[in-house]
C-alpha positions in Angstrom: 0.0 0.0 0.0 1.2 3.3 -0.8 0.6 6.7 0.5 -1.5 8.2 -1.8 -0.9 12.2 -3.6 -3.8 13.9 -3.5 -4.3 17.5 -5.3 -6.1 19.8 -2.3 -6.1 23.1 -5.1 -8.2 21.3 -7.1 -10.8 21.2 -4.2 -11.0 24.7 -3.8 -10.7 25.6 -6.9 -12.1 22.8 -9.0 -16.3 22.5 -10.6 -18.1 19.9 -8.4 -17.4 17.2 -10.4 -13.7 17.5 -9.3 -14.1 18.7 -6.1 -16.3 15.2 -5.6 -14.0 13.1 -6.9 -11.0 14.8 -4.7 -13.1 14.4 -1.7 -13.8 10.9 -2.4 -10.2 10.6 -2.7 -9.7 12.2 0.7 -12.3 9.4 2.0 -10.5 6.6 1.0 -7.2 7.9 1.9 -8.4 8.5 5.6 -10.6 4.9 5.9 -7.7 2.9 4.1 -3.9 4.3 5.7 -4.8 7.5 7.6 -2.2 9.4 5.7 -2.2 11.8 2.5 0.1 13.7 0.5 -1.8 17.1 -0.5 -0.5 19.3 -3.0 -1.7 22.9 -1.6 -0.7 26.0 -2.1 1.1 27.0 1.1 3.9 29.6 0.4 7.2 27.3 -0.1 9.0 30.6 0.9 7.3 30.9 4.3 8.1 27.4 5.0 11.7 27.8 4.2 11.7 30.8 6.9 10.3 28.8 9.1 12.5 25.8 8.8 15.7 28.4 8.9 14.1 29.7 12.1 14.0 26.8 13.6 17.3 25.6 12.9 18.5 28.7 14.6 16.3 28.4 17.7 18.0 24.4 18.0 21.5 25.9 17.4 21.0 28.0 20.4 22.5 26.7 23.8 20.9 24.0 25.6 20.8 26.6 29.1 19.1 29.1 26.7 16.4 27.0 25.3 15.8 25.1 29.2 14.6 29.0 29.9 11.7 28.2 28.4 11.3 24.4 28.9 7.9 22.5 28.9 6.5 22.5 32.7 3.1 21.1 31.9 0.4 19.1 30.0 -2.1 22.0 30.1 -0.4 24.9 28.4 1.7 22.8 26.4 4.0 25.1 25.1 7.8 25.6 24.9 10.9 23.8 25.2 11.8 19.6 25.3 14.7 18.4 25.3 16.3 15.4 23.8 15.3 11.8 25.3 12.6 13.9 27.4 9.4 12.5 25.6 8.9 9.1 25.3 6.0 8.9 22.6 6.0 4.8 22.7 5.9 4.6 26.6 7.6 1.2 26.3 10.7 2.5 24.8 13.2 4.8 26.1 13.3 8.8 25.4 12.8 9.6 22.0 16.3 11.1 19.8 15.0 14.6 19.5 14.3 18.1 20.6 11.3 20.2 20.0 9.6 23.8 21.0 5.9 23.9 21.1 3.9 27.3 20.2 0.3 28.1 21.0 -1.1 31.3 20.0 -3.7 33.8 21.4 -5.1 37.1 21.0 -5.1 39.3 24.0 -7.9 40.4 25.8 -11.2 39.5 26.0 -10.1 36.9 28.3 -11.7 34.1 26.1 -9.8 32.1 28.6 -10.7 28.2 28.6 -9.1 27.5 31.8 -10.5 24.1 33.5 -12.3 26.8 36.2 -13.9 28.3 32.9 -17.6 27.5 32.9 -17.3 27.1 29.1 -14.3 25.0 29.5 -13.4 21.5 30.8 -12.6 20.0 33.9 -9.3 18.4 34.0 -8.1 19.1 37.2 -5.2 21.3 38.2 -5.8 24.8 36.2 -2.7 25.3 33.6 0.2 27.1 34.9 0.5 29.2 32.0 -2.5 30.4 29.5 -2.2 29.0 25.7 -5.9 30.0 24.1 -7.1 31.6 21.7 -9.2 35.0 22.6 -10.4 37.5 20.9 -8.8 41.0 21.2 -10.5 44.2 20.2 -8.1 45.2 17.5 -7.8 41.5 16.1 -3.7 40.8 16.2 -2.2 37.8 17.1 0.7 37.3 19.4 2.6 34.4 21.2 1.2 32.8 23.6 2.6 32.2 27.2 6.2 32.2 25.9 6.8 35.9 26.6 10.1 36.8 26.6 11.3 34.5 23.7 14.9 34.5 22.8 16.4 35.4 20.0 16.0 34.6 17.2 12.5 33.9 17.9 11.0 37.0 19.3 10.8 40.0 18.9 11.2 40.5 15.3 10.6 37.0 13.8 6.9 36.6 15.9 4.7 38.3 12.5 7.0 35.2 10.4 5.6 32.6 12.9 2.1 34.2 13.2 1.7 34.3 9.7 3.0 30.7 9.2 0.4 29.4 11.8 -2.5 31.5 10.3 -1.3 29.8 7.2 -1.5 26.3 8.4 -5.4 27.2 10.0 -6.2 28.1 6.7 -5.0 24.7 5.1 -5.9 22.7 8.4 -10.1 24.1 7.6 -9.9 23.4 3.8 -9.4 20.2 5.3 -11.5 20.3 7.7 -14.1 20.8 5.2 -13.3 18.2 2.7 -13.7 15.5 5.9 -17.1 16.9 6.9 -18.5 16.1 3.1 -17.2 12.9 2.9 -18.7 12.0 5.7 -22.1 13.8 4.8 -21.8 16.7 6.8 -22.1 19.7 6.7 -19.1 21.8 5.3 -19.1 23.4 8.3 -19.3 21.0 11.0 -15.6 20.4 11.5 -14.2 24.2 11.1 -17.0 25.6 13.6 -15.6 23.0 16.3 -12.0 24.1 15.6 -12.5 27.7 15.8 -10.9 28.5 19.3 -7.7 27.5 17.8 -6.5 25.6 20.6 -3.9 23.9 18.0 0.0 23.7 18.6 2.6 24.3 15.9 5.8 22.1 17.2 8.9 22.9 15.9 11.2 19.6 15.6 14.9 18.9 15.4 16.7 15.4 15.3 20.4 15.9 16.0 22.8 13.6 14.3 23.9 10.5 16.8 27.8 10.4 17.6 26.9 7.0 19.4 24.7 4.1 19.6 21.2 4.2 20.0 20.1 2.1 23.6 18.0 -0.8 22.5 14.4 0.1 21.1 15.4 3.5 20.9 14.3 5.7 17.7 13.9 9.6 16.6 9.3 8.9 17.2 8.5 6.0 19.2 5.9 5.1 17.1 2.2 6.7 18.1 -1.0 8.0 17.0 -1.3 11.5 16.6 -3.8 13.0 19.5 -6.2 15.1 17.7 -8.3 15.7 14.8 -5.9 15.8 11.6 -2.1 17.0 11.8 -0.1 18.6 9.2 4.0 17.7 8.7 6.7 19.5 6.9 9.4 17.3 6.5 13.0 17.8 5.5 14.5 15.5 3.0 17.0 13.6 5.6 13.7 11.1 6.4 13.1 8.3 8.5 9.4 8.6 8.6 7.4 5.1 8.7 3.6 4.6 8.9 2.0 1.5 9.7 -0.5 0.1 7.5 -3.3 -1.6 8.6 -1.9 -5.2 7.9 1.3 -4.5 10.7 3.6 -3.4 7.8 5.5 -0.3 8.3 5.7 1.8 5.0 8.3 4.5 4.4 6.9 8.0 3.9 9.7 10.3 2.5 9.7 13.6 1.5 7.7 14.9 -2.0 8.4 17.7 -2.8 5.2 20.6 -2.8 3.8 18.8 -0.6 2.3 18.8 3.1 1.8 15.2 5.0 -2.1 15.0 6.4 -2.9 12.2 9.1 -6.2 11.5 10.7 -6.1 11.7 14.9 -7.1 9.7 17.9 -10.0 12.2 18.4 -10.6 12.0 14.1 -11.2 8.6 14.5 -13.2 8.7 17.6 -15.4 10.9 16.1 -16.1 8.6 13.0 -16.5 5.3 14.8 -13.4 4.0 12.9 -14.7 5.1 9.8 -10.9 7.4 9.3 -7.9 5.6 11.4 -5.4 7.1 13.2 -2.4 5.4 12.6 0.4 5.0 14.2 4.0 6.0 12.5 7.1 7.1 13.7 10.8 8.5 12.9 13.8 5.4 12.3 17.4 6.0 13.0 18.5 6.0 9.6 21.0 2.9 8.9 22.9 4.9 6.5 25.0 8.3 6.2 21.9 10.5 7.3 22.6 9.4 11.0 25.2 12.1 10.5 22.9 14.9 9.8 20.3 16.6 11.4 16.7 16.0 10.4 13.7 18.8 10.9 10.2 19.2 10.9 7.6 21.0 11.6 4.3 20.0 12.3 0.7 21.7 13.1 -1.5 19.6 15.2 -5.1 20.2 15.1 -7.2 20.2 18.1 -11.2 20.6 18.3 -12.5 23.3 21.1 -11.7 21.6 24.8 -15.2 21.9 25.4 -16.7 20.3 22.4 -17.7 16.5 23.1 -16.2 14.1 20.6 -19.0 11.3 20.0 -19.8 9.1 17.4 -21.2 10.7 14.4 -24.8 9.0 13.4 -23.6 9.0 9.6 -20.8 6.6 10.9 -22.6 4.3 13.2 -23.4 2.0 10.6 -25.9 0.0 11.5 -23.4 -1.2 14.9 -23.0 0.4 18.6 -20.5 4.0 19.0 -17.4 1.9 19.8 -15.6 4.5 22.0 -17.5 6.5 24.7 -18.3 10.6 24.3 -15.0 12.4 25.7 -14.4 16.0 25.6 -11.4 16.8 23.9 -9.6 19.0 26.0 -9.8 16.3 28.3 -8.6 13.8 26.2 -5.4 15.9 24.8 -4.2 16.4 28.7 -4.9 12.6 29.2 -3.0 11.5 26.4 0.1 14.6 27.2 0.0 12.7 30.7 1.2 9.6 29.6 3.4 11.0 27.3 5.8 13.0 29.9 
């Protein structure tokens, strides 16, 4: 089974006869392997600042990024360091580094805290405020990373604002294509997505000077937590996905191209219908062990407070396997286990 490349342009842009027969290829692609190459058209020169940004924010010194590590599952934002996330809980710490952003917009305190009454309860309130609110003049800033170092902040926060409105943009279009291929309608994803509580993670795999410890990898291999994510990969590689027969399928670098998976909460939602799959990121056998690999990826998250239960479209005819959850709850349960 391959990956399949799917043309996401000609959804938006197509006559209805094409944009059927692209959705119908998004339905397949999400009920067969969970993964899809989409050809959009994302600025490849925004995505090369942003990879160049982050290469400089991982060149900085360890004590400089530690300033602004990751303290908790709520906010999830900022720095972690190598080996400090173990996303197969079996195997030791992953081979990588990565610096989580959230963004909001100051202040209508629009502030789904777990005390909110429009917000969910999870427990201990987040040490640090990640949402999305609605200001009065409408700009978007950083959220709960203020002071960032250079080369981050101040005068490279537009480049990173712009980059995640970008991916919002694409990450709806999406959205949208899902919700009429399951029968929907074209709104029912976006409108559940519109706090924004999404995280764009910035990724770096340093090369290895030694050995590996047993079972050890870049990814421990995992499903992704939410409803769709979207990677950027370099061309260094080591992605795998598993298909639905055990085998684990390479998914390298195309050019023009973003990588779309379906999410535990995706899947959830569609009674199995779309699959989350797991994949995950090899030591490469070869020379590439030597270099660094990066990526940059833009997980999608529904509103905390919306309840993620099984559509009626995708019942069936059989019982909702998986019980209602709301989704905030389910992101800090599955961020739990992770750290």
């Amino acid at each position: 089974m391959k990956i399949p490349l799917i043309n996401l342009a000609k959804f938006k842009h197509g006559d209805v006869q094409t944009q059927q027969n692209i959705v119908k290829q998004i339905y397949q692609a999400c009920h067969e392997i969970g993964f899809m190459y989409l050809q959009t058209e994302l600025s490849p020169e925004i995505l090369e600042q942003v990879f160049c940004l982050s290469k400089k924010f991982f060149d900085l010194p360890v004590e400089v990024k530690q300033q602004l590590a990751w303290s908790d599952e709520f906010s999830n934002v900022g720095y972690v360091a190598m080996a400090r996330e173990s996303l197969n809980p079996k195997q030791p710490g992953d081979l990588k580094e990565a610096f989580n952003i959230n963004l909001y917009v100051d202040s209508e305190n629009i502030n789904l805290s777990p005390h909110s009454p429009s917000g969910y309860a999870c427990g201990t309130p987040p040490k640090k405020q990640a949402t999305l609110s609605v200001s009065k003049n409408g700009k978007l800033s950083l959220g709960a990373l203020s002071p960032l170092p250079t080369p981050i902040s101040p005068n490279k926060e537009p480049l990173i604002i712009a980059f995640y409105q970008a991916c919002t943009e694409l990450a709806n279009t999406v959205l949208e294509a899902l919700a009429l291929a399951l029968e929907l309608p074209v709104n029912f994803f976006t409108i559940r997505h519109n706090q924004h509580h999404h995280t764009l993670r910035l990724l770096h795999y340093p090369p290895l000077q030694t050995s590996p410890r047993p079972g050890q990898v870049r990814a421990g291999e995992h499903s992704d937590y939410g409803s769709i994510t979207l990677l950027f990969q370099d061309e260094v590689g080591g992605l795998e996905v598993q298909t639905k027969n055990g085998e684990w399928i390479s998914a390298p670098t195309i050019p023009d191209t973003v990588i779309v998976n379906t999410g535990d909460l995706m899947q959830r939602w569609t009674n199995d219908v779309f699959c989350s799959t797991k994949h995950r990121v090899i030591v490469p056998n070869n020379h590439r062990v030597q270099r660094s690999r990066y990526s940059i990826a833009f997980f999608c998250h529904p509103n905390h407070d919306t309840e993620i239960a099984c559509l009626e479209s995708c019942q069936q005819g059989k019982a909702p396997i998986y019980p209602p959850v709301l989704a905030g709850e389910y992101l800090v349960s599955r961020l739990q286990a992770t750290y």
